[in-house]
C-alpha positions in Angstrom: 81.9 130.6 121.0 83.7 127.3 122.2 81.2 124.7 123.0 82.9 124.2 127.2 81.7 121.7 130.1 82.5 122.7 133.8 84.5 119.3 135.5 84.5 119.1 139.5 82.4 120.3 142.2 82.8 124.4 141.4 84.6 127.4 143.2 87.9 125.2 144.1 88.0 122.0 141.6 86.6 123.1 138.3 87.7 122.5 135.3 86.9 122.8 131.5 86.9 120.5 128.7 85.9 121.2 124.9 86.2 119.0 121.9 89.0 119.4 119.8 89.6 117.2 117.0 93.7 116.1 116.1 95.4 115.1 112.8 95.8 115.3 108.8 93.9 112.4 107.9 90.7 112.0 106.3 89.8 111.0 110.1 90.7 113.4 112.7 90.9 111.9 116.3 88.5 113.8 118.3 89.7 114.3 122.4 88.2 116.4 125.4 90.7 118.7 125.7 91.1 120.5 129.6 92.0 123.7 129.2 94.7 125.3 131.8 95.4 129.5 131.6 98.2 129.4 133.0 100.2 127.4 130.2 100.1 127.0 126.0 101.9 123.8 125.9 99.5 120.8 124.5 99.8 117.5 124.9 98.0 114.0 125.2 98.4 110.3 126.1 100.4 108.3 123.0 99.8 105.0 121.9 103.6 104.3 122.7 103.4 106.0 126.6 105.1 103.4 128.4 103.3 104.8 131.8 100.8 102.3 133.4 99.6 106.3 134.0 98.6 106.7 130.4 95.3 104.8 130.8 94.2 106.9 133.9 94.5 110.4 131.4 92.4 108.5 128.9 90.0 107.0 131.5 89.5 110.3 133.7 90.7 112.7 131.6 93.8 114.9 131.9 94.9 118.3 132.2 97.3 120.3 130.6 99.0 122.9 130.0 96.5 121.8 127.7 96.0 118.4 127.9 93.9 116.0 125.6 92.1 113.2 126.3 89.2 110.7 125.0 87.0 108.3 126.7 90.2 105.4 126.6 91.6 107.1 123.2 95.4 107.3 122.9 96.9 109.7 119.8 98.8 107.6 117.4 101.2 110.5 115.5 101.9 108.2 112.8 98.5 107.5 111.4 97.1 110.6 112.2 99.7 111.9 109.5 101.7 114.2 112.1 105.7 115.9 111.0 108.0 115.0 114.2 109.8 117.9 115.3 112.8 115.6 116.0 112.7 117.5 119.6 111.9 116.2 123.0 110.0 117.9 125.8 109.5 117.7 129.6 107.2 119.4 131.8 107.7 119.5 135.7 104.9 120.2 137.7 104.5 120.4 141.2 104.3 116.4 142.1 105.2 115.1 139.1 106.3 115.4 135.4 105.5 114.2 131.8 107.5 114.0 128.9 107.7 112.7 125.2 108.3 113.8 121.6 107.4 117.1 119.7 105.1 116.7 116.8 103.4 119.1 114.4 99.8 117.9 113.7 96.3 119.5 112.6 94.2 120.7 115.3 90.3 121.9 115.2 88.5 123.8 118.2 85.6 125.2 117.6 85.6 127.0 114.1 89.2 127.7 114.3 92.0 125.0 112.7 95.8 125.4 113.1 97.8 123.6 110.4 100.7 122.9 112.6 100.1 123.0 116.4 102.8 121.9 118.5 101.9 118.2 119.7 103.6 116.9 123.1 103.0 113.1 123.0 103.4 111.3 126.0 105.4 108.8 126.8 106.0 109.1 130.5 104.2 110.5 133.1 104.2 110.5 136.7 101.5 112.6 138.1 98.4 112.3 140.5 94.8 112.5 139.3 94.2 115.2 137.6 90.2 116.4 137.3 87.1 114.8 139.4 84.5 113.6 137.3 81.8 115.5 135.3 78.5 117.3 137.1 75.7 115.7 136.9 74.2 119.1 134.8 76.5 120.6 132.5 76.6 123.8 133.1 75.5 126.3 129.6 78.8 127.4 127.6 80.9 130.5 128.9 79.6 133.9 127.4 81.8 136.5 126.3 82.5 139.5 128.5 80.0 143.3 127.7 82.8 145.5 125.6 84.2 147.8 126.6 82.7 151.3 127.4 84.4 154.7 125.8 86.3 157.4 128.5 83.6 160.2 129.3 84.2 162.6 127.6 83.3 164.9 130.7 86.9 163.7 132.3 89.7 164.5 129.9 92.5 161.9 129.8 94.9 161.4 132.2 98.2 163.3 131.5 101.6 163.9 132.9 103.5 167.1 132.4 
């Protein structure tokens, strides 16, 4: 079980973070990481984002596609021991877009660790703010959903003929 916290007031603003550590090093960086279902794509505010942008991610957190961020942390690919990709990516969203480099880097969530995870690093970034702050009780960590039942066996499957 990931260890979440619920961001924003509920129903039509929440969020979740959970902690998920970045890098090869004897040092991971660790970042909140605000998780969004509706894309895989991960990235997080670089040392090198030229955006005056990049400090509100870090300062208020940031959202993604999966989106990183630390209390005023920035990810610095080269000491955290990350392979560039040599590729470039940019992401439009509705009112606004970021963009950077693709790296391949370490990352830890929960009990699970991916040797090379897909890294966006960004560099630009134009976008509004993206999560409200923290409730005041976080709330207890999602639990899975009851499996499954069997069919009853007193209804035979469907079938076509």
């Amino acid at each position: 079980m990931l260890p979440m916290m619920m961001l924003g007031g509920g129903v039509y603003d929440a969020n979740y973070e959970l902690p998920v550590t970045v890098g090869r090093n004897e040092k991971p960086q660790l970042f909140l990481l605000q998780v969004d279902i509706g894309s895989s794509d991960l990235w997080i505010a670089s040392t090198d984002c030229t955006s005056s942008k990049c400090s509100d991610i870090t300062s208020s957190s940031s959202s993604t596609t999966s989106v990183a961020s630390s209390s005023k942390a920035m990810y610095d690919p080269g000491s955290s021991g990350a392979d560039s990709t040599g590729a470039d990516f940019t992401i439009s969203y509705l009112q606004g877009h970021v963009s950077g480099p693709v790296y391949w880097d370490k990352a830890q969530i929960g009990g699970y660790s991916i040797e090379n995870q897909a890294v966006n690093i960004i560099q630009s970034i134009l976008l509004p703010p993206l999560v409200s702050t923290p409730q005041s009780t976080p709330r207890p960590p999602l639990q899975p959903p009851p499996p499954l039942s069997p069919p009853s066996p007193s209804r035979p499957p469907f079938m076509v003929s």
